[in-house]
C-alpha positions in Angstrom: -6.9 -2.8 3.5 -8.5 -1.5 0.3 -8.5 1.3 -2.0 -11.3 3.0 -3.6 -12.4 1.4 -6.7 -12.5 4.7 -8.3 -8.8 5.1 -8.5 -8.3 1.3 -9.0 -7.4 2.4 -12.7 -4.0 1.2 -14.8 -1.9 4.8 -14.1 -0.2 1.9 -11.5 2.6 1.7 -13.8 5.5 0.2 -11.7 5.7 -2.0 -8.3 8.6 -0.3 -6.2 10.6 -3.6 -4.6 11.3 -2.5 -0.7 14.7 -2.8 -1.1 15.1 0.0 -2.9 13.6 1.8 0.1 15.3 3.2 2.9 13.7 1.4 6.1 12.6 4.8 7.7 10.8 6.4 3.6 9.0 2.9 3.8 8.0 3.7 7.3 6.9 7.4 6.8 4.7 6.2 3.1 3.2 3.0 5.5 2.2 5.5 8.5 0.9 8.2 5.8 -1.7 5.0 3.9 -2.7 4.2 7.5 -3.6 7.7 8.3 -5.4 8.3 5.1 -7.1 4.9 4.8 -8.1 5.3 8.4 -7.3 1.4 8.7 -10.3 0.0 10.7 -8.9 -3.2 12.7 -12.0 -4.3 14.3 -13.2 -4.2 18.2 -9.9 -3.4 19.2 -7.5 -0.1 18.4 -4.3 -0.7 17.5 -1.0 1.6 17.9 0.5 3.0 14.8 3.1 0.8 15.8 1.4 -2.1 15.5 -0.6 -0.9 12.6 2.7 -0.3 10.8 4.7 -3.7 11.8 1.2 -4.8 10.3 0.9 -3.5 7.0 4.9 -3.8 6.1 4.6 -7.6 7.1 2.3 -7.8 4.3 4.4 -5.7 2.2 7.3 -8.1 3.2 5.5 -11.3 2.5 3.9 -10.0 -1.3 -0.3 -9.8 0.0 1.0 -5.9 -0.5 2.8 -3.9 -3.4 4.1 -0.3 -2.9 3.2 0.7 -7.0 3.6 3.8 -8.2 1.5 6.2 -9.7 2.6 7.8 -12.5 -1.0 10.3 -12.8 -0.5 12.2 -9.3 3.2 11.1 -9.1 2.9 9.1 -5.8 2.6 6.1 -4.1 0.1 3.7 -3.2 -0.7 0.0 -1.8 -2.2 -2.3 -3.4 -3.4 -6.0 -2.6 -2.1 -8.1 -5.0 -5.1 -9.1 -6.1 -6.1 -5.4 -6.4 -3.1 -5.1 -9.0 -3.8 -8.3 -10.7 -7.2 -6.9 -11.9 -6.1 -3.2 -13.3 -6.5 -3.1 -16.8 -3.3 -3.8 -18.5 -1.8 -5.6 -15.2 -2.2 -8.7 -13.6 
């Protein structure tokens, strides 16, 4: 899972915790990245189900942050490393 470098830029300017989420607006942001991203999984396709239980376990276990962007007002997710080396982060 990764973002373009080109908006890899510090207008990231808070990480949203998931429980301040409502289980089903984490859900619908998770299954709008993986329709956007086009998530490749390798040789085999994946449900959206799967894809989903997927990504939000590694929202759930911190390899993932939900972050906010303040430019386009919207969300995003980041690897934690991807945060950790914005300008003004990490």
């Amino acid at each position: 899972m990764r973002c373009k470098a080109a908006s890899l830029k510090s207008r990231y300017t808070m990480i949203i915790p998931l429980s301040e989420l409502p289980p089903d607006t984490l859900r619908a942001i998770v299954e709008a990245y993986i329709n956007r991203e086009g998530t490749d999984y390798g040789e085999h396709e994946w449900a959206l189900e799967d894809k989903c239980e997927h990504v939000i376990g590694q929202l759930k276990d911190g390899r993932v942050l939900l972050v906010y962007d303040e430019e386009s007002e919207s969300v995003n997710l980041l690897t934690r490393e991807e945060y950790a080396q914005l300008p003004g982060q990490g």
